[in-house]
Chimera marker file (.cmm) of the C-alpha trace (Angstrom):
<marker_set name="trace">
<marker id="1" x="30.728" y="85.452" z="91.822" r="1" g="1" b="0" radius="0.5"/>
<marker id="2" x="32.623" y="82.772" z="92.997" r="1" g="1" b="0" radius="0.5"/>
<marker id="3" x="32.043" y="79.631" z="95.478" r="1" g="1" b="0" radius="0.5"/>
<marker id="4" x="34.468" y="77.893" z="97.851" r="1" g="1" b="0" radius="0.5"/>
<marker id="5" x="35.749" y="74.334" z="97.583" r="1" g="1" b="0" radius="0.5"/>
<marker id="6" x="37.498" y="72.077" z="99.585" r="1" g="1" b="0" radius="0.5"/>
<marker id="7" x="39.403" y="69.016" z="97.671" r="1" g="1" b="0" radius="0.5"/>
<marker id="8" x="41.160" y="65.938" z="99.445" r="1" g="1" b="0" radius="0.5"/>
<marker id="9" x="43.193" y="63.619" z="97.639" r="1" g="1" b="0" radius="0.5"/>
<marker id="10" x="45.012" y="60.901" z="98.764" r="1" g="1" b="0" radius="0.5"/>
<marker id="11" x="46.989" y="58.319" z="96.256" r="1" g="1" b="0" radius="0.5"/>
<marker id="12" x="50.543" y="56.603" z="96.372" r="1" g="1" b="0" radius="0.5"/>
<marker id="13" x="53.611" y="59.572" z="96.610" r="1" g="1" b="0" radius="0.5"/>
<marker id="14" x="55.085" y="60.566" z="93.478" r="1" g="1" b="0" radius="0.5"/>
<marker id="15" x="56.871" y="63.791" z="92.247" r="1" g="1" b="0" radius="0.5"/>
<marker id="16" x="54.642" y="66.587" z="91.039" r="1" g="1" b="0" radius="0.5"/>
<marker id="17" x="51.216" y="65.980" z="92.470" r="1" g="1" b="0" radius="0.5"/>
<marker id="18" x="51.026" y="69.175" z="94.488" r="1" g="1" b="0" radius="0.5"/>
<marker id="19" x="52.404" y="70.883" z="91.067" r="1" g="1" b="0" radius="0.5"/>
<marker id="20" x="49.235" y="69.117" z="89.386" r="1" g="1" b="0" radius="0.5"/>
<marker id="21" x="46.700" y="70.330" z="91.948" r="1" g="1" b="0" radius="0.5"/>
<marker id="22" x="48.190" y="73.745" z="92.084" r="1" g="1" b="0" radius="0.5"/>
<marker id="23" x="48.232" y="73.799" z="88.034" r="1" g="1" b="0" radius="0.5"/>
<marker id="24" x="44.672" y="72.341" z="87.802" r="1" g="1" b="0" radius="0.5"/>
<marker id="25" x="43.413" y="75.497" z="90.130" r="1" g="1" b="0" radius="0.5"/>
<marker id="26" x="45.278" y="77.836" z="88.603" r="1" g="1" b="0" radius="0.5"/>
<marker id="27" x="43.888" y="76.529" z="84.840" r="1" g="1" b="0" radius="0.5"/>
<marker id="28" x="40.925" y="77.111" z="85.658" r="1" g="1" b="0" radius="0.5"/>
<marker id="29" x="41.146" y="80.373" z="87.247" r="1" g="1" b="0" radius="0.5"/>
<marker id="30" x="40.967" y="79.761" z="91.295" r="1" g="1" b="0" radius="0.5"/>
<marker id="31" x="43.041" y="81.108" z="94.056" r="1" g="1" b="0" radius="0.5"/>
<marker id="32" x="43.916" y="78.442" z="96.320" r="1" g="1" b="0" radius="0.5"/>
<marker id="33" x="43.344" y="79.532" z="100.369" r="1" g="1" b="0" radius="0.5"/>
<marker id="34" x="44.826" y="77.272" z="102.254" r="1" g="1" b="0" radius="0.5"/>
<marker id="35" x="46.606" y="73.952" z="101.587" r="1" g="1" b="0" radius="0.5"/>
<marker id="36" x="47.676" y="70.896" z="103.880" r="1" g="1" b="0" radius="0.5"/>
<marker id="37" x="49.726" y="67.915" z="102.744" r="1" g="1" b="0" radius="0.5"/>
<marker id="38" x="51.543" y="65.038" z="104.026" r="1" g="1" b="0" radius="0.5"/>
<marker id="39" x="53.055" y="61.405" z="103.045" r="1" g="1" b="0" radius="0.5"/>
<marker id="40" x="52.492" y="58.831" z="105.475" r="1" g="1" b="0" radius="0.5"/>
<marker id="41" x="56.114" y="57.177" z="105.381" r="1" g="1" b="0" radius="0.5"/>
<marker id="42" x="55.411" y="54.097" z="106.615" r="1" g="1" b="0" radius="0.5"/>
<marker id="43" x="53.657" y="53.279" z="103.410" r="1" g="1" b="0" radius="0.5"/>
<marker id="44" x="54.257" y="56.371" z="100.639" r="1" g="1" b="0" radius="0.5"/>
<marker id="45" x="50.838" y="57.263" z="101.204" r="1" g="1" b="0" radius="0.5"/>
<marker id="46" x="50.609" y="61.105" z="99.967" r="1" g="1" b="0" radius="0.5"/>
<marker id="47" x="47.715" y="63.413" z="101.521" r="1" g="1" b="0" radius="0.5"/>
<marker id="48" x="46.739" y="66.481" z="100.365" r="1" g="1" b="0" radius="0.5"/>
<marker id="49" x="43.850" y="69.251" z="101.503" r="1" g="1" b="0" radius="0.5"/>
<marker id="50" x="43.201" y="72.429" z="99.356" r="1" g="1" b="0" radius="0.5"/>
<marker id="51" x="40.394" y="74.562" z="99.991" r="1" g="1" b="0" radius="0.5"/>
<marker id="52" x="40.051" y="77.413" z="97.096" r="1" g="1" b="0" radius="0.5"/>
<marker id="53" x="37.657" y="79.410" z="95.214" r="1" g="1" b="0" radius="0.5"/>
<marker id="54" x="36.703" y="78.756" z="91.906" r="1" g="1" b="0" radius="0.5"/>
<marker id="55" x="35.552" y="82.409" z="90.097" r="1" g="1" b="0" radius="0.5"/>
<marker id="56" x="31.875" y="81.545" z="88.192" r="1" g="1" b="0" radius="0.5"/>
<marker id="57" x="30.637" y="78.802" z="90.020" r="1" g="1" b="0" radius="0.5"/>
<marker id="58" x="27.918" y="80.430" z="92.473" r="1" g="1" b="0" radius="0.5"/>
<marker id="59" x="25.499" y="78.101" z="92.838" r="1" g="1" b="0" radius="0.5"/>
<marker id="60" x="27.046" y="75.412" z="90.402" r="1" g="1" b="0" radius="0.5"/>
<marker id="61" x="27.922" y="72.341" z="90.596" r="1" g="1" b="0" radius="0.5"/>
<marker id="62" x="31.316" y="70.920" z="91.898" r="1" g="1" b="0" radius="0.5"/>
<marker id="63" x="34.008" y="71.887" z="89.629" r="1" g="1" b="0" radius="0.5"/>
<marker id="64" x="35.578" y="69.043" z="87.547" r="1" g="1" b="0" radius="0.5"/>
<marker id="65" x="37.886" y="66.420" z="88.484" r="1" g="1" b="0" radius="0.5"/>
<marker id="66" x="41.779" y="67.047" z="87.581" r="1" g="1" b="0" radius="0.5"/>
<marker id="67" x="43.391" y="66.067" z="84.282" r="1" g="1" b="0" radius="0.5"/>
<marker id="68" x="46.082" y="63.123" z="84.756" r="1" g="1" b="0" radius="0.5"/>
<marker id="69" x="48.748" y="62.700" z="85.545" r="1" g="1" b="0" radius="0.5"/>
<marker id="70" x="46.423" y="61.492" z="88.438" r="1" g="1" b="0" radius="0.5"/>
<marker id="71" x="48.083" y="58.168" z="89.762" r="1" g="1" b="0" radius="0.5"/>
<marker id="72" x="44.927" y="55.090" z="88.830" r="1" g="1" b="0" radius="0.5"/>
<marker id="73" x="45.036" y="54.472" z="92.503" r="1" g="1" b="0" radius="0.5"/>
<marker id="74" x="44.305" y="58.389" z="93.534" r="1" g="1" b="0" radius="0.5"/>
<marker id="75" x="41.273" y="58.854" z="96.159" r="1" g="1" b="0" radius="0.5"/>
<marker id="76" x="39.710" y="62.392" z="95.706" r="1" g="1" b="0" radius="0.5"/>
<marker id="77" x="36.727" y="64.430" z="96.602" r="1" g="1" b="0" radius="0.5"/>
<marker id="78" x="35.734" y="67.967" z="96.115" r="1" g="1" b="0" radius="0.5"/>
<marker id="79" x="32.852" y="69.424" z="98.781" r="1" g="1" b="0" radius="0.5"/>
<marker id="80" x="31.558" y="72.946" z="98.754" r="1" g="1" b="0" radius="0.5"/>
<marker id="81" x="32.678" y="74.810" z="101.670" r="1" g="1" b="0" radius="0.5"/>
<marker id="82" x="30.838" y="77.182" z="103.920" r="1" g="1" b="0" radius="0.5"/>
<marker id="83" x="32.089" y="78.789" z="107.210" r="1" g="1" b="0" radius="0.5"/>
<marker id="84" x="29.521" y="76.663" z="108.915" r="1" g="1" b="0" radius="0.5"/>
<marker id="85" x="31.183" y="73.540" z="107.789" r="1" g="1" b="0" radius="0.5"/>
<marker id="86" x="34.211" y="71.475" z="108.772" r="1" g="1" b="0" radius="0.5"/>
<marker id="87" x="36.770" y="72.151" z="106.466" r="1" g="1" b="0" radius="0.5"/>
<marker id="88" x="39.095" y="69.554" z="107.655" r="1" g="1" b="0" radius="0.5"/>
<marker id="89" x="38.302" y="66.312" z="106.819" r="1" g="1" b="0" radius="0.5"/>
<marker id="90" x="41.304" y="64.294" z="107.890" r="1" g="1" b="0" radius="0.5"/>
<link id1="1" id2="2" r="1" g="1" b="0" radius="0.2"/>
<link id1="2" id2="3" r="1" g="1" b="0" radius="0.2"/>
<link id1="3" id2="4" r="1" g="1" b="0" radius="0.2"/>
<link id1="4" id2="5" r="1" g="1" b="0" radius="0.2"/>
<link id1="5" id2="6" r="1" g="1" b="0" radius="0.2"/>
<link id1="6" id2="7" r="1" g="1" b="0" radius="0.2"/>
<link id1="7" id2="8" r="1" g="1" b="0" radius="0.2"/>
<link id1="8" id2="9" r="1" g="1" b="0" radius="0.2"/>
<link id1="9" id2="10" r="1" g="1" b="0" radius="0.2"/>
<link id1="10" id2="11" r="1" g="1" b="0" radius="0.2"/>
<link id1="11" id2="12" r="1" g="1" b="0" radius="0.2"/>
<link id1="12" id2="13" r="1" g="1" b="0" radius="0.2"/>
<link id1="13" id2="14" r="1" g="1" b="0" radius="0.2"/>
<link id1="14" id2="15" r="1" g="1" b="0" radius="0.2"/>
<link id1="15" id2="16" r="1" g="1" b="0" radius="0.2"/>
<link id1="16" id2="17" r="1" g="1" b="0" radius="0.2"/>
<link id1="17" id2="18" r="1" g="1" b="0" radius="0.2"/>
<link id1="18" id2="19" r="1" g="1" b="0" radius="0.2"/>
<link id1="19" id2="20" r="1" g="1" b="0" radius="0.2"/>
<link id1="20" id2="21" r="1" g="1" b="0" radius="0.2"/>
<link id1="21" id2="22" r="1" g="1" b="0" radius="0.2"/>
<link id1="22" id2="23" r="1" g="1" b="0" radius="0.2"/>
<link id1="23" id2="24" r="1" g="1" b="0" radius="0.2"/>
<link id1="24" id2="25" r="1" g="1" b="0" radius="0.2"/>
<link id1="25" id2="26" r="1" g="1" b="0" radius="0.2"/>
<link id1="26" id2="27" r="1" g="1" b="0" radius="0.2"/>
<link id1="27" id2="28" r="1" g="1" b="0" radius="0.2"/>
<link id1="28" id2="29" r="1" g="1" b="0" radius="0.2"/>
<link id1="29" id2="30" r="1" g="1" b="0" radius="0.2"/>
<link id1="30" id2="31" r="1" g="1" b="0" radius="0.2"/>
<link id1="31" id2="32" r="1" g="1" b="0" radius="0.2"/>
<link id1="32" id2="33" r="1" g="1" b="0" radius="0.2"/>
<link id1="33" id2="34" r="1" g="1" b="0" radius="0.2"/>
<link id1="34" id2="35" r="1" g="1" b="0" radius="0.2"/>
<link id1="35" id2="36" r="1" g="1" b="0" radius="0.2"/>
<link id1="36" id2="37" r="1" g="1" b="0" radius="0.2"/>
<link id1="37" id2="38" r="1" g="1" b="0" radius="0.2"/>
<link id1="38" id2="39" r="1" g="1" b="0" radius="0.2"/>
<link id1="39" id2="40" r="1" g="1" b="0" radius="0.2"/>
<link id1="40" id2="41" r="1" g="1" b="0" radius="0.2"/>
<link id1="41" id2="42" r="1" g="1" b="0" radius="0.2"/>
<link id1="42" id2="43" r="1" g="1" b="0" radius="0.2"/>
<link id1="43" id2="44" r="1" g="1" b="0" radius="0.2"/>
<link id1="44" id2="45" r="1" g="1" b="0" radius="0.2"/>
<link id1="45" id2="46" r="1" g="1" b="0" radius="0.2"/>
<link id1="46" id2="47" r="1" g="1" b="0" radius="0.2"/>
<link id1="47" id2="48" r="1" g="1" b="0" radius="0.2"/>
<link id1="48" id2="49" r="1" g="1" b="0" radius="0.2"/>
<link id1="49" id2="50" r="1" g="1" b="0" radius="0.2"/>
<link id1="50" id2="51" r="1" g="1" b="0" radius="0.2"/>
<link id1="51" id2="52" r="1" g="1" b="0" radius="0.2"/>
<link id1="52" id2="53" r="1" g="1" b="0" radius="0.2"/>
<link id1="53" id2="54" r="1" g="1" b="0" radius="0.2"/>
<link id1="54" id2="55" r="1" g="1" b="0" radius="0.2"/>
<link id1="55" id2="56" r="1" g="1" b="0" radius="0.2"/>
<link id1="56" id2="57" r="1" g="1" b="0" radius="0.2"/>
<link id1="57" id2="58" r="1" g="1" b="0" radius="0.2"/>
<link id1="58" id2="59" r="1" g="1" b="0" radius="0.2"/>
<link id1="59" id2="60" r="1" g="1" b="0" radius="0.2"/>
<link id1="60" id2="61" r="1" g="1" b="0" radius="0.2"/>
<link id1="61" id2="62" r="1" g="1" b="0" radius="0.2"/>
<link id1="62" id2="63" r="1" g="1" b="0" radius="0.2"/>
<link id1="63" id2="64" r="1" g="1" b="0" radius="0.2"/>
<link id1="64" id2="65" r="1" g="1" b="0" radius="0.2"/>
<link id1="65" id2="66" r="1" g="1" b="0" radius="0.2"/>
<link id1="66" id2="67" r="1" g="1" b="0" radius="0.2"/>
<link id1="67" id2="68" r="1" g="1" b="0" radius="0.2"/>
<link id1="68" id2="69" r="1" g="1" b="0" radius="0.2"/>
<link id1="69" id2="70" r="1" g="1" b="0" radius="0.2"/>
<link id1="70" id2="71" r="1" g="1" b="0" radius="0.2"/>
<link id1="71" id2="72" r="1" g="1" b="0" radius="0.2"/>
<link id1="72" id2="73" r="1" g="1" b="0" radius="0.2"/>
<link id1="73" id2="74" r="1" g="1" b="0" radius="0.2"/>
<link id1="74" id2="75" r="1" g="1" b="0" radius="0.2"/>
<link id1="75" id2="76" r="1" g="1" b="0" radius="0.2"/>
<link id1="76" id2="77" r="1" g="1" b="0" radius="0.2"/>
<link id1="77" id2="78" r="1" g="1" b="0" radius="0.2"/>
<link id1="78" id2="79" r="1" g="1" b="0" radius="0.2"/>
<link id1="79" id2="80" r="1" g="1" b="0" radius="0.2"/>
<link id1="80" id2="81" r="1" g="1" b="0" radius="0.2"/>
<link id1="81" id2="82" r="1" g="1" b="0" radius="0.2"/>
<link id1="82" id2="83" r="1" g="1" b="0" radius="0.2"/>
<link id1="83" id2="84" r="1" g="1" b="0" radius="0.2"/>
<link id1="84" id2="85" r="1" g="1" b="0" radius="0.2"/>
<link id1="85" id2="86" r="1" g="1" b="0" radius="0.2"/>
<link id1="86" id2="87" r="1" g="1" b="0" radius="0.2"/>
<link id1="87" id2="88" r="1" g="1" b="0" radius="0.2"/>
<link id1="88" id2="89" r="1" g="1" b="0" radius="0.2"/>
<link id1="89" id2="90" r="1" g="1" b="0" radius="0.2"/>
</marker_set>
């Protein structure tokens, strides 16, 4: 069984942070659903939405947080998702 996630991230832009969130999932056996990103170019602001499922997690808690190369300044969250909830959050 598996149970869907929604993570947001948000940190200064940098080459391969969607390759690190795609990785992470992947690693750890999800399939990724849907995925949003931007960078805010007035200050390199980089913005990223992924909800996914995560096989084995029914009723678990959240999965963990990525490995580095996660920027020190990096903002993230992960939230169960339901179809009853807002999976947007930005």
């Amino acid at each position: 069984m598996s149970s869907s996630f929604v993570l947001t991230l948000s940190c200064p832009d940098r080459p391969g942070l969607v390759f690190a969130v795609t990785r992470w999932v992947a690693e750890a056996g999800g399939n990724i659903l849907d995925s949003q990103q931007f960078t805010d170019t007035s200050d390199s602001e980089f913005f990223l939405r992924v909800h996914f499922d995560m096989p084995g997690t029914q009723g678990a808690d959240e999965p963990s947080p990525p490995s580095p190369p996660w920027p020190t300044s990096t903002t993230w969250s992960t939230a169960s998702w339901s179809p009853s909830a807002p999976c947007a959050r930005w």
